[in-house]
C-alpha positions as CSV (number, residue, x, y, z in Angstrom):
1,X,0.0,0.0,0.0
2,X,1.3,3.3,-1.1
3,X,2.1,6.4,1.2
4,X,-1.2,8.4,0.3
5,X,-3.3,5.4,0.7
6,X,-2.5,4.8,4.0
7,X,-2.5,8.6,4.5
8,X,-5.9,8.5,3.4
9,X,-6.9,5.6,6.4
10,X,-5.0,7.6,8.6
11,X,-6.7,11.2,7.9
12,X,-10.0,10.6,5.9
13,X,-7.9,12.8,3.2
14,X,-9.5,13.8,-0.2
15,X,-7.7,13.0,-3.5
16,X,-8.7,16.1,-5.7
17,X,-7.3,19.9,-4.8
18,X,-8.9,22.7,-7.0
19,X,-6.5,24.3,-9.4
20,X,-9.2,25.6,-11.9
21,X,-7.5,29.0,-11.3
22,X,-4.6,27.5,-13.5
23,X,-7.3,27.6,-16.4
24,X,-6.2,31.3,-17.7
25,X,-9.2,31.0,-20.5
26,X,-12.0,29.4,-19.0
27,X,-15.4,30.5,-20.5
28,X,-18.8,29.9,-18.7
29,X,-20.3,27.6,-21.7
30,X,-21.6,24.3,-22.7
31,X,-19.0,21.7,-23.0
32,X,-19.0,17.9,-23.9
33,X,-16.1,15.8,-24.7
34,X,-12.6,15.9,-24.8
35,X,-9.4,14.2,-26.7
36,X,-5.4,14.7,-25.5
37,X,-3.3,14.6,-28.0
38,X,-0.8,17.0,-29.8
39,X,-2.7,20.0,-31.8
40,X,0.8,21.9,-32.5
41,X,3.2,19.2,-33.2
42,X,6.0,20.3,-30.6
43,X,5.9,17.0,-28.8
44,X,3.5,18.4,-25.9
45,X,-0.3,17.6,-25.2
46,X,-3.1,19.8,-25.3
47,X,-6.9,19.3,-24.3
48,X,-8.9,19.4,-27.6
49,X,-12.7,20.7,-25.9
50,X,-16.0,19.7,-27.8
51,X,-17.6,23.5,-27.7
52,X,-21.8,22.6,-28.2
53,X,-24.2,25.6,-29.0
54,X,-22.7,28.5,-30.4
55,X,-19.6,27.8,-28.0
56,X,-16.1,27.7,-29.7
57,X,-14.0,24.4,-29.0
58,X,-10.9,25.2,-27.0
59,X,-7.4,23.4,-27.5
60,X,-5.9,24.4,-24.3
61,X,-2.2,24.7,-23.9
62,X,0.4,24.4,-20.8
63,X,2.5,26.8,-20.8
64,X,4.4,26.2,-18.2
65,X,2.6,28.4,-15.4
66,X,-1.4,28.0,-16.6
67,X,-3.4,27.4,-19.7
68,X,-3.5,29.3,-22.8
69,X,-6.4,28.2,-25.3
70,X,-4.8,28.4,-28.8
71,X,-7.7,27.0,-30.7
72,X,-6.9,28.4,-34.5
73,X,-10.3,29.2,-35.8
74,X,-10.5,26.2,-38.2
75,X,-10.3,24.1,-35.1
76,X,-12.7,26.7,-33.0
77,X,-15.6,25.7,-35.0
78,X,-18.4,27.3,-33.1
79,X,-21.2,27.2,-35.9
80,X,-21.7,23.6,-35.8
81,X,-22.2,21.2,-31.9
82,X,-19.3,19.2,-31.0
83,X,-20.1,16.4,-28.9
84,X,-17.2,14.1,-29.1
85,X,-13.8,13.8,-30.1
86,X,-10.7,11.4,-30.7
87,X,-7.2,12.1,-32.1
88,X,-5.0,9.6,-34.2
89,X,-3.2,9.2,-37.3
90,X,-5.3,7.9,-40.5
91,X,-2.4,9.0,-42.8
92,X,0.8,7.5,-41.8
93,X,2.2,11.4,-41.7
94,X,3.1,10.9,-37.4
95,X,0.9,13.5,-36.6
96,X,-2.9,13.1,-35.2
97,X,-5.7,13.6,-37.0
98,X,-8.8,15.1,-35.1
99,X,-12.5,13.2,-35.7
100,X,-15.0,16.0,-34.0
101,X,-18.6,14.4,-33.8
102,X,-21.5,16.9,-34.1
103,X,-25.0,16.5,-33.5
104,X,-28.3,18.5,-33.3
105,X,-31.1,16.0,-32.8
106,X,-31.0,13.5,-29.9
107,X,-31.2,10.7,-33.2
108,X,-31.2,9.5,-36.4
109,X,-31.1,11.8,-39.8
110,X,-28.9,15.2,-38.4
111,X,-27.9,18.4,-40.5
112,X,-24.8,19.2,-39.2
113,X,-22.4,16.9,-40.7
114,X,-19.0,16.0,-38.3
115,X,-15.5,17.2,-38.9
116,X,-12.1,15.3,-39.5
117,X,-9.7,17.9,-39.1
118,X,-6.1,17.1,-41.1
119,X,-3.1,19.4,-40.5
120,X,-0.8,19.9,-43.6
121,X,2.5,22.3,-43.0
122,X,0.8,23.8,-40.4
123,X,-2.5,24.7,-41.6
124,X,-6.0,22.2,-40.5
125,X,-8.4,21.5,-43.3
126,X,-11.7,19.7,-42.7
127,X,-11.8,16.6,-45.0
128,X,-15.2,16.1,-45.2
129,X,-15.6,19.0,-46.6
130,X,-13.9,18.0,-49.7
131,X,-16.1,17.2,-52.5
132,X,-14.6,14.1,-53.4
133,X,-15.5,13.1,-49.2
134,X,-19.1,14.8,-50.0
135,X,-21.1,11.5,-50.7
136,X,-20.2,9.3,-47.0
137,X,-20.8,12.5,-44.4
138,X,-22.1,11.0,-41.6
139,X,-25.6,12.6,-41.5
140,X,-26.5,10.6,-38.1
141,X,-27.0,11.2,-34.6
142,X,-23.8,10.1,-32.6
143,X,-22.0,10.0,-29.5
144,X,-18.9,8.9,-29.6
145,X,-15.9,8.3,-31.4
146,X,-12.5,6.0,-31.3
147,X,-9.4,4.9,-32.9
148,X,-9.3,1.3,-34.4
149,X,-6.7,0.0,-36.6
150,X,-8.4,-3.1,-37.7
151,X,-5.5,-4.4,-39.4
152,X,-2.7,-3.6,-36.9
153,X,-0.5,-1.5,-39.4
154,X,-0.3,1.7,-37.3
155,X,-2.4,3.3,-39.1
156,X,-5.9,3.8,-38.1
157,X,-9.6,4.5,-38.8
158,X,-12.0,6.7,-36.8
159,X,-15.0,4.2,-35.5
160,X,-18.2,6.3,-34.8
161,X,-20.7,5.6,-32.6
162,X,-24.5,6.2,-34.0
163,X,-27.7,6.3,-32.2
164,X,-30.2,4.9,-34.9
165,X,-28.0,4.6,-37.7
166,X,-25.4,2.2,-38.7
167,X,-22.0,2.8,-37.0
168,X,-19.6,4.1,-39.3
169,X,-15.8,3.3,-39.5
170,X,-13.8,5.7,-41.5
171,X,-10.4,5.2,-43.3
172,X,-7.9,7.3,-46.0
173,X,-7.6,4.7,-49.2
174,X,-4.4,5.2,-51.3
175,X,-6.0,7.6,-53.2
176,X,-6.6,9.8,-50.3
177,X,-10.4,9.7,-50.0
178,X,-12.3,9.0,-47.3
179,X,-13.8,5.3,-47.2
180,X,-16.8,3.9,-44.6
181,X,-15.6,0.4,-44.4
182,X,-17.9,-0.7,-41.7
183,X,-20.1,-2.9,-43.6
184,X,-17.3,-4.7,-45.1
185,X,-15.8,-4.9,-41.5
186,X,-18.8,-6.4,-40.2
187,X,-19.5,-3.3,-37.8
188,X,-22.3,-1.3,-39.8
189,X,-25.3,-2.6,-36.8
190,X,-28.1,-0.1,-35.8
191,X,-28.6,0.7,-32.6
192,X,-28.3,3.1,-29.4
193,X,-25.1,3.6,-29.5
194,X,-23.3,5.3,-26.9
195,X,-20.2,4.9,-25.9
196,X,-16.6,2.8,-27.7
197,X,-13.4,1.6,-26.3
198,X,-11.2,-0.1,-28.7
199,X,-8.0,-2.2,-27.7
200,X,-6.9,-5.5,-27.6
201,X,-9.5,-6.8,-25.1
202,X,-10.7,-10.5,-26.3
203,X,-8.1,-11.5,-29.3
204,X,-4.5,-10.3,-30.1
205,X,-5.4,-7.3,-32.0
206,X,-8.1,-4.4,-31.9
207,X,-11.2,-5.6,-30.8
208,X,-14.5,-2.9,-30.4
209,X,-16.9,-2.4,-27.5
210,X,-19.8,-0.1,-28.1
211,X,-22.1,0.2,-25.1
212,X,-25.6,0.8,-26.1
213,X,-29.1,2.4,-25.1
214,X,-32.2,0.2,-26.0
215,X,-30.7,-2.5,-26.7
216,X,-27.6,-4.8,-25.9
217,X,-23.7,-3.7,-25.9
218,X,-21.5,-4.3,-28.4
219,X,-18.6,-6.5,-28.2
220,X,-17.1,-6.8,-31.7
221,X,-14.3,-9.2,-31.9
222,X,-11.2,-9.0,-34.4
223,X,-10.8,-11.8,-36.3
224,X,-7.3,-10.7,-37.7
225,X,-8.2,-10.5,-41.3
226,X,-10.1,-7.1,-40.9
227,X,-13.2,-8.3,-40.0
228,X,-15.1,-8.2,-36.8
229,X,-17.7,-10.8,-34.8
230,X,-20.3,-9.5,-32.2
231,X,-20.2,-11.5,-29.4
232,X,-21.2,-9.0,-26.5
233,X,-24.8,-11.2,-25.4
234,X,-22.6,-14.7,-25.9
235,X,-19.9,-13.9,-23.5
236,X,-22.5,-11.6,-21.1
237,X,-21.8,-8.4,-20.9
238,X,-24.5,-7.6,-23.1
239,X,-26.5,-6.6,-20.2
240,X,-29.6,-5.4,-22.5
241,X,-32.0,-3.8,-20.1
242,X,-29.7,-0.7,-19.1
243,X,-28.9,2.0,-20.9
244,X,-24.7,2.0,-20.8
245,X,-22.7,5.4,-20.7
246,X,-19.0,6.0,-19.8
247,X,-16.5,2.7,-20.1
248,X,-13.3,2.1,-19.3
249,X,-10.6,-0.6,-19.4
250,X,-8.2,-1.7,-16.3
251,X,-7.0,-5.3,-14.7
252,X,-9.0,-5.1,-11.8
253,X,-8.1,-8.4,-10.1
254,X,-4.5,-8.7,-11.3
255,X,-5.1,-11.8,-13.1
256,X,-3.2,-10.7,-16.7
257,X,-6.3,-10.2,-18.3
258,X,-8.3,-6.6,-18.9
259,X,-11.6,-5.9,-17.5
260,X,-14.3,-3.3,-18.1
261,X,-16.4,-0.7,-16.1
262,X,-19.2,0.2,-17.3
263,X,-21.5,2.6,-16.3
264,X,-25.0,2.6,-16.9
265,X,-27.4,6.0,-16.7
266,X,-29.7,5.5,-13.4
267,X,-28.9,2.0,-13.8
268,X,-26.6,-0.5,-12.2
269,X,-22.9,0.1,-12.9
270,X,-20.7,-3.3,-13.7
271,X,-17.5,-4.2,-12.9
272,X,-17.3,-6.9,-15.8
273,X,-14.0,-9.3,-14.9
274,X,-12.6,-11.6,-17.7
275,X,-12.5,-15.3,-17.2
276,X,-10.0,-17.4,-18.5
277,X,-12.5,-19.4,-20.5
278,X,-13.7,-16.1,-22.1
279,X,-17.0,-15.4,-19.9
280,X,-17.3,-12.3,-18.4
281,X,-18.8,-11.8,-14.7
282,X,-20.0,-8.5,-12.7
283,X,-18.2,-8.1,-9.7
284,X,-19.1,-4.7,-8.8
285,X,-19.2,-4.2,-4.7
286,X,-23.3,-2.7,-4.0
287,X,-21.7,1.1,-3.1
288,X,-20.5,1.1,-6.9
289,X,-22.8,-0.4,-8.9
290,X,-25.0,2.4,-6.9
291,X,-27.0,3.5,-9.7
292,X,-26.2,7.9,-10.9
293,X,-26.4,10.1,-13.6
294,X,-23.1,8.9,-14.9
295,X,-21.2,10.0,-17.9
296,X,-17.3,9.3,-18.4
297,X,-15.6,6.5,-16.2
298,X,-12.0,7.3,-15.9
299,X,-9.6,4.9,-14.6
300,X,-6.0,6.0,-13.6
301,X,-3.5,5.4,-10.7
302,X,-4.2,9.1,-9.5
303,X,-2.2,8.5,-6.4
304,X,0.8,6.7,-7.8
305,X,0.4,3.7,-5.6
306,X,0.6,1.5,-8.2
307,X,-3.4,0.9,-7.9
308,X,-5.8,2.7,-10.7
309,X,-8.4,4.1,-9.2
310,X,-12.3,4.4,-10.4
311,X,-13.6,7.9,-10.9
312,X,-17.6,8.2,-11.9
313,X,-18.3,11.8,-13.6
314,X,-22.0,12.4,-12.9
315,X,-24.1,15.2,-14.1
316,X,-26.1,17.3,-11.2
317,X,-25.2,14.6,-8.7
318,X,-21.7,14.0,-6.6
319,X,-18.9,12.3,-8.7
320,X,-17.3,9.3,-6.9
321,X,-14.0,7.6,-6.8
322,X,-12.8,3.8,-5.6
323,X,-9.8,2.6,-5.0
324,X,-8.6,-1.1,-4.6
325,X,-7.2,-2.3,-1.1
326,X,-6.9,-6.1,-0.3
327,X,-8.4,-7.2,-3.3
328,X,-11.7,-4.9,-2.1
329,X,-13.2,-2.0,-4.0
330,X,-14.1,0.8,-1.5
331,X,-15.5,4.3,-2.2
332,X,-13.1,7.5,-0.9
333,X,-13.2,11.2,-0.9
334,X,-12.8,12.7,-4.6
335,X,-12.6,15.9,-2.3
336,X,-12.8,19.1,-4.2
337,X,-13.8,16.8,-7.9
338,X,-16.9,15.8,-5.8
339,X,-19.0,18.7,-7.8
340,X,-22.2,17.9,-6.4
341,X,-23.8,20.3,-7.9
342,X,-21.4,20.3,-11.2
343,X,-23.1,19.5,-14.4
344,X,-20.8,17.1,-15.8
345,X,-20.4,15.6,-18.9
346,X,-17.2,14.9,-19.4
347,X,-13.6,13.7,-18.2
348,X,-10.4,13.4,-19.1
349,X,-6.9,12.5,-17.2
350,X,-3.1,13.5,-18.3
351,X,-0.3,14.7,-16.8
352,X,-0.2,18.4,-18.1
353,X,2.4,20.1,-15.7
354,X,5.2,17.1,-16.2
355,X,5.7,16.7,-12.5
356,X,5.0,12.9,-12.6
357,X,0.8,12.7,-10.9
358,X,-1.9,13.1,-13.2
359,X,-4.3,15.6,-12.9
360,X,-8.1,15.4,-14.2
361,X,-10.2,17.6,-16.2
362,X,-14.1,17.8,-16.4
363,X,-16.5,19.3,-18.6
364,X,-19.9,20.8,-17.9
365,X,-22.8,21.7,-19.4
366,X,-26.0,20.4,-21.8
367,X,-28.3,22.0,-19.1
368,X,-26.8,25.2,-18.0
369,X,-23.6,26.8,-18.4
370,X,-20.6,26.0,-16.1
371,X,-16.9,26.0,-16.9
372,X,-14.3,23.6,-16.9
373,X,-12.9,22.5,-13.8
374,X,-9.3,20.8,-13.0
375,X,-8.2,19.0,-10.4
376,X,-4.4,18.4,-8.9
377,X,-3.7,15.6,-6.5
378,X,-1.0,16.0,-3.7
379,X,2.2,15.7,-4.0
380,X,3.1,12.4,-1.8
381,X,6.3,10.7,-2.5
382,X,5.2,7.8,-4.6
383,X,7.7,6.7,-7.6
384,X,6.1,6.5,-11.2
385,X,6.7,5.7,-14.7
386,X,5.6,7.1,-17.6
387,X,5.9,5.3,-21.4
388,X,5.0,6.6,-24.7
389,X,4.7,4.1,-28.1
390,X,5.0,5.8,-31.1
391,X,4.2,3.7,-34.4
392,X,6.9,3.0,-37.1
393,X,5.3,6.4,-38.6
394,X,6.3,7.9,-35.3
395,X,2.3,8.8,-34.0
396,X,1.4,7.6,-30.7
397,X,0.6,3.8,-31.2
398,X,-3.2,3.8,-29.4
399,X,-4.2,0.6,-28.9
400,X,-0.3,-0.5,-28.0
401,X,-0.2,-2.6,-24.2
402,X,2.6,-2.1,-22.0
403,X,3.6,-4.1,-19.0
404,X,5.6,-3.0,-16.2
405,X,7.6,-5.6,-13.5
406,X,8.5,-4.5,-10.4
407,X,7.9,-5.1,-6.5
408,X,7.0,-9.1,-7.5
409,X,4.1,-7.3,-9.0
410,X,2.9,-6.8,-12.9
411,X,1.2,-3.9,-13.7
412,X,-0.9,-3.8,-17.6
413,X,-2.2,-0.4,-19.3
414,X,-3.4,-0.2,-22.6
415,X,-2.7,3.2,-24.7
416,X,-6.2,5.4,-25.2
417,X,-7.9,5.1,-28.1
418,X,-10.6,6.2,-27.0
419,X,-13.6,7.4,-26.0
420,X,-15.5,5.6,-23.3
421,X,-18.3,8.0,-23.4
422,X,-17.1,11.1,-26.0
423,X,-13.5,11.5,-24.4
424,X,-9.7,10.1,-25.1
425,X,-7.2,9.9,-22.7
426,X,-3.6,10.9,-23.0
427,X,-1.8,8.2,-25.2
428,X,0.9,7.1,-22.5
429,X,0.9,4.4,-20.2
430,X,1.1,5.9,-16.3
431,X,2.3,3.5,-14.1
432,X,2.4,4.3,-10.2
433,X,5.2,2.5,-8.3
434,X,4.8,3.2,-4.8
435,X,7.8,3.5,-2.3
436,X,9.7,1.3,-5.4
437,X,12.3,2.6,-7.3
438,X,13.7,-0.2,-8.9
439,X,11.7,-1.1,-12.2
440,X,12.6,-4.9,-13.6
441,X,11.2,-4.2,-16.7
442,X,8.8,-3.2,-18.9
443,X,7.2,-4.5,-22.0
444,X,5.9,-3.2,-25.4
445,X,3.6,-5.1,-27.4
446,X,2.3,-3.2,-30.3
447,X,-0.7,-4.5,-32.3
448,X,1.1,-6.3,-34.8
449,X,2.7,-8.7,-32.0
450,X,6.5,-6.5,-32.3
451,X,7.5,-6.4,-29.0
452,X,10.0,-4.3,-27.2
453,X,11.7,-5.3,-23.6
454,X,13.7,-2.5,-21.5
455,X,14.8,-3.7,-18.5
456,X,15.7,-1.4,-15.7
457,X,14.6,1.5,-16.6
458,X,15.0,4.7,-14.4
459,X,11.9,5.5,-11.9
460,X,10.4,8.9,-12.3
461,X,10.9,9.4,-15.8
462,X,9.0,9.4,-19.6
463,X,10.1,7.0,-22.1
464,X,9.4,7.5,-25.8
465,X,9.3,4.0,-27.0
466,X,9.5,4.2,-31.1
467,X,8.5,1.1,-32.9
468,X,11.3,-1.6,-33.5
469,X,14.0,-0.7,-36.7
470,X,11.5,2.4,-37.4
């Protein structure tokens, strides 16, 4: 058990301080999702803001003492309402695309098609506003958006989320157009949709979770020859009768294998574990499948102990957080991210400042206007690691697993590819360590099944891991 953990038994301390004074442009608006990824190509992350209702987007920018929002206007956007958004690269070019997901109907046919922002020497340009992109705008309700690369070559596809229309999968061909290649994926179903997380979860490459309202989630497994097979009811996480929102990957019992939370809107939130013969059972303790107004689940080791945490964003009801000791899942302070009266409806995690602890984000809005609030944890002692993949085009490799041996202890984390419920997590792999500083090594495994071992690398530092001979 880490220093703040038993700091926590000890005091009944809170994890979250308020720094929202840190936010130097900070607008009372509506909000909705958010992507971290790097907007200005200087090797820095920024905070890419969904803007909903005559309200700009914001890219908001550390600059070392607050943030600046440097939002060009391309990327500003305010006549159309952002909902969601994910960052990767489609083009092999190293540097993220940006998929924004507009809607202004609840579902079904909408008029405001979504952007899919490209930068070229320095200048963004919308590619579905091309005419040659004209004929596949998705003209749907959605709600969320994700990175899959289907066929593990490091480049990727933007997988879209529709609420009474098929889901869409988008990809560049070699002629440079845009191509929906969900129906030949297997992927085009109509349903609900709600919320994606893609990563190697049932198979050895990309494999798709969509949770749904008014009908059952999504799990569409890769079959490693671009195709996909939905097996979510088969393997029982299907769980029809709820209406799922926010998701989010972690090994919650240490057994090797990832498991999901999954949060369900005034319903019963699971805590679906993996089994080793491919079954999935819900193993949420009563105080967290607690049903809320939930939207984004986050899960992050916010206190470096070498244990994520569980962080519930709810919209005009307290948030709540969980942490993991003795194999138990117990509800602690959020402290000052508590917001019970915040009107959240989104959440996002990174470490912004470079000082090691990752801080958290949330986004208000939809039914008044509130601004965005951000969260610091205290500074405790605890040892950490940080890793980056890049892909052999030199992107960040989203989907890539890393492992990390130390203490008699392996730790897993998957790289975002977002967006559990409209949002996308920094792409690095944030590994607490405790009171350790000795690391035995950690492990790379990109989507392709190239692998990368460094052993003994130093504690409290980021590693850049590039692909092998790229």
């Amino acid at each position: 058990m880490g220093r703040l953990a038993r700091w926590y038994q000890e005091t009944n301390a809170a994890m979250f301080n308020n720094q929202s004074r840190l936010l130097s442009h900070n607008p009372m608006q509506l909000n909705y999702g958010m992507a971290v990824t790097d907007i200005d190509n200087d090797g820095a992350f920024e905070v890419f803001v969904a803007g909903f209702t005559n309200a700009p987007n914001l890219v908001l920018k550390w600059n070392g003492k607050a943030f600046e929002n440097i939002a060009p206007s391309v990327l500003a956007d305010n006549e159309r309402q952002a909902l969601a958004v994910a960052a990767c690269d489609i083009d092999g070019d190293g540097q993220e695309e940006i998929y924004v997901l507009n809607t202004d109907t609840y579902a079904g046919r909408k008029q405001l098609a979504d952007r899919l922002f490209d930068c070229v020497d320095g200048e963004w340009t919308d590619l579905f506003s091309l005419h040659m992109n004209q004929p596949i705008l998705n003209l749907t309700a959605g709600r969320s958006v994700a990175c899959v690369d289907r066929d593990s070559d490091g480049i990727y596809g933007f997988f879209v989320a529709n609420y009474g229309g098929p889901m869409r999968l988008y990809e560049l061909d070699e002629d440079g157009r845009l191509r929906d290649v969900a129906p030949e994926a297997r992927l085009a179903l109509v349903t609900g949709g709600r919320s994606v997380l893609a990563m190697p979860l049932v198979s050895d490459w990309m494999d798709i979770f969509v949770g749904n309202e008014g009908g059952a989630n999504f799990l569409f497994r890769n079959n490693g020859d671009g195709t996909f097979r939905e097996i979510g009811r088969l393997v029982g996480i299907g769980d029809p009768q709820h209406s799922a929102r926010g998701v989010s990957a972690l090994d919650a019992d240490d057994d090797g294998r990832f498991d999901l939370v999954v949060s369900n809107w005034e319903g019963p939130h699971r805590l679906f574990l993996q089994g080793s013969s491919g079954s999935w059972l819900d193993a949420a303790p009563d105080e967290m499948a607690m049903p809320s107004r939930v939207r984004t689940v986050v899960t992050a080791d916010f206190d470096n102990d070498g244990y994520e945490e569980i962080f519930f964003n709810n919209i005009g009801q307290p948030n709540r957080l969980f942490r993991r000791h003795n194999g138990q899942w117990t509800p602690i302070s959020p402290g000052d991210a508590v917001e019970p009266h915040g009107l959240g409806t989104a959440a996002v995690t990174a470490d912004f400042d470079g000082d090691g602890r990752l801080e958290l984000l949330i986004a208000h809005g939809e039914s008044g206007l509130q601004p965005l609030t951000y969260y610091h944890t205290p500074d405790n002692g605890n040892h950490y690691l940080r890793v980056l993949p890049l892909t052999r085009y030199g992107a960040p490799a989203r989907g890539t697993v890393v492992t990390l041996t130390a203490g008699g202890r392996t730790q897993r984390r998957v790289i975002d590819a977002g967006s559990g419920y409209m949002c996308q997590m920094e792409p690095v792999a944030h590994f607490g360590l405790g009171e350790l500083t000795y690391i035995e090594r950690i492990e790379v495994r990109w989507l392709d099944g190239a692998t990368t071992t460094i052993r003994n690398p130093a504690a409290d530092s980021m590693l850049r891991v590039p692909y092998p001979g790229s």
